[in-house]
N, C-alpha and C positions, 0 to 999 in steps of 0.2 A: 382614377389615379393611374398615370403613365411612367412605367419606370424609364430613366434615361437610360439609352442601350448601352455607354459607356459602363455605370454603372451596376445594368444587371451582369456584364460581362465578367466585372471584379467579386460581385457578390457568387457566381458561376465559381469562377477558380477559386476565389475563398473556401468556398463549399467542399470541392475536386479536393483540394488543397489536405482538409479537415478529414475528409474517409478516408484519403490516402495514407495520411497518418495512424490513423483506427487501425486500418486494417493492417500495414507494415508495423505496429507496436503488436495485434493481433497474433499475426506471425512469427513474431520475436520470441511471444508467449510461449507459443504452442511449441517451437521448437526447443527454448530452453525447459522447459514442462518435460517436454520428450528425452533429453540430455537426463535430467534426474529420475527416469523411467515413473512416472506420475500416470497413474493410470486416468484411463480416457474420461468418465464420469468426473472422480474429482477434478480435473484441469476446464472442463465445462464450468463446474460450480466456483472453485477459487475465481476463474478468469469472470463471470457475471456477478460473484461477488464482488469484487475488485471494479469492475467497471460503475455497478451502482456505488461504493465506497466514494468513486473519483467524482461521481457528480454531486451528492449530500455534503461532502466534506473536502473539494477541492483538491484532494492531491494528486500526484503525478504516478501511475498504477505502475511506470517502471521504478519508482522507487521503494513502493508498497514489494513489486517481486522482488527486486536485489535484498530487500530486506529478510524474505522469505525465504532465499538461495541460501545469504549467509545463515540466518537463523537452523533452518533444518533440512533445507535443502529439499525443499516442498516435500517434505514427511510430517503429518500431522499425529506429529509427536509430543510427550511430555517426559521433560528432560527437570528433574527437579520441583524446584517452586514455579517453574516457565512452561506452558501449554500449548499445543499448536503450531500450526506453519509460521507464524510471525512469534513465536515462544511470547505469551501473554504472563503476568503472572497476576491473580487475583489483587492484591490490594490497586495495581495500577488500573483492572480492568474498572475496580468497584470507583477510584476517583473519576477515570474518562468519564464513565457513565452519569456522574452525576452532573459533571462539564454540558454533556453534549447531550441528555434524557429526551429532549424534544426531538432532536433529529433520529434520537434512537427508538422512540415510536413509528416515529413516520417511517423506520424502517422494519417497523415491529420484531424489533430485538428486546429482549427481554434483559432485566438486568441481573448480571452473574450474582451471585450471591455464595455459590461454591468455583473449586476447579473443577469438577465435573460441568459445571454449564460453561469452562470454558474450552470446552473439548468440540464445540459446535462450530465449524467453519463461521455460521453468517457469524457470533459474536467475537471470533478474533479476527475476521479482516475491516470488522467494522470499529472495534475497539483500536486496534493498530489505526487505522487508517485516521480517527478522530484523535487519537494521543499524536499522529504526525502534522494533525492540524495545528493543536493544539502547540505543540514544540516550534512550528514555525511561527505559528506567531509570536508566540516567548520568544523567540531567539531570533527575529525581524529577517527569517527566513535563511538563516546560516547552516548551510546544511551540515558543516562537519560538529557546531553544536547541536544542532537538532539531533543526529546519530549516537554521538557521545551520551546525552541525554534519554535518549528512549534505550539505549544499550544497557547504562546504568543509576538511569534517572536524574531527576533535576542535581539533588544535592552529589548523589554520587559520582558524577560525572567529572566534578573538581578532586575526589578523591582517589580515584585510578586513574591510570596510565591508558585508557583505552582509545587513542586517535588510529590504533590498526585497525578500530573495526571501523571507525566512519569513512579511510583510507578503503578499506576490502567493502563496503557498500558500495561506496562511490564506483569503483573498478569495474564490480559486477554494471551497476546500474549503467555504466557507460557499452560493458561488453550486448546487455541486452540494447542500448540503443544503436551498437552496432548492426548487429542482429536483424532489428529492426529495416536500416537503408539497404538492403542487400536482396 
């Protein structure tokens, strides 16, 4: 089998194309990680968290962080009934899980059953990350419902007023793809 040379030449830059993005969203990371003083170990594990998140469950890891800026500001924290850098709160983690239980072996996550198990980095960037699957495709990929919705959930999202935080997502999410070209 002979590749045509035109061809391997696009398949090449394609390629180029693809790291180059890795590694400039890579740098966006580490630099805004660095901005909320995130010490060096956790910014390893969220950012390889996050990267296996984007491939099991599709999403976009700069929105996975902006969400995490706004939420706590990469402090993996518990702020009420909400746990974690992406603030989780059990009953959401306990439906995700039951949504997504296949992929959540194959990432052998265990499923939360307290807030204490959702104090573990792997089950909140993987719960977030499968509830922002899950939201786009509910919402045929709208991102300012998808935010609305994972902020204050499906039904509650028509009940408050929350379009500042999918607005303050959106903002972040764009400043780290700044971030990113530079």
């Amino acid at each position: 089998f002979v590749f045509n040379g035109v061809l391997m030449k696009k398949a090449i830059m394609f390629f180029l194309i693809i790291c180059r993005i890795k590694a400039s969203e890579e740098t966006a990371y580490y630099k805004l990680t660095d901005e909320y003083k995130m010490n060096k170990e956790e910014q390893i594990k969220v950012f390889n968290l996050s990267n296996e998140a984007k491939e099991v469950f599709g999403i976009d890891r700069t929105l996975l962080w902006a969400i995490i800026a706004s939420e706590s500001s990469f402090r993996n924290v518990s702020n009420g009934k909400s746990i974690g850098y992406p603030q989780i709160r059990l009953i959401t983690a306990k439906d995700v899980y039951k949504k997504y239980e296949k992929e959540f072996k194959l990432l052998k996550v265990k499923e939360p059953k307290t807030n204490n198990d959702l104090k573990s980095p792997e089950v909140q960037i993987c719960i977030a990350s499968a509830q922002l699957n899950y939201l786009s495709k509910k919402f045929k990929g709208n991102k300012i419902k998808v935010l609305r919705a994972y902020n204050a959930g499906t039904k509650g999202m028509y009940k408050v007023n929350n379009l500042w935080y999918a607005k303050k997502v959106i903002k972040k999410q764009k400043e780290i793809k700044k971030l990113a070209e530079k």
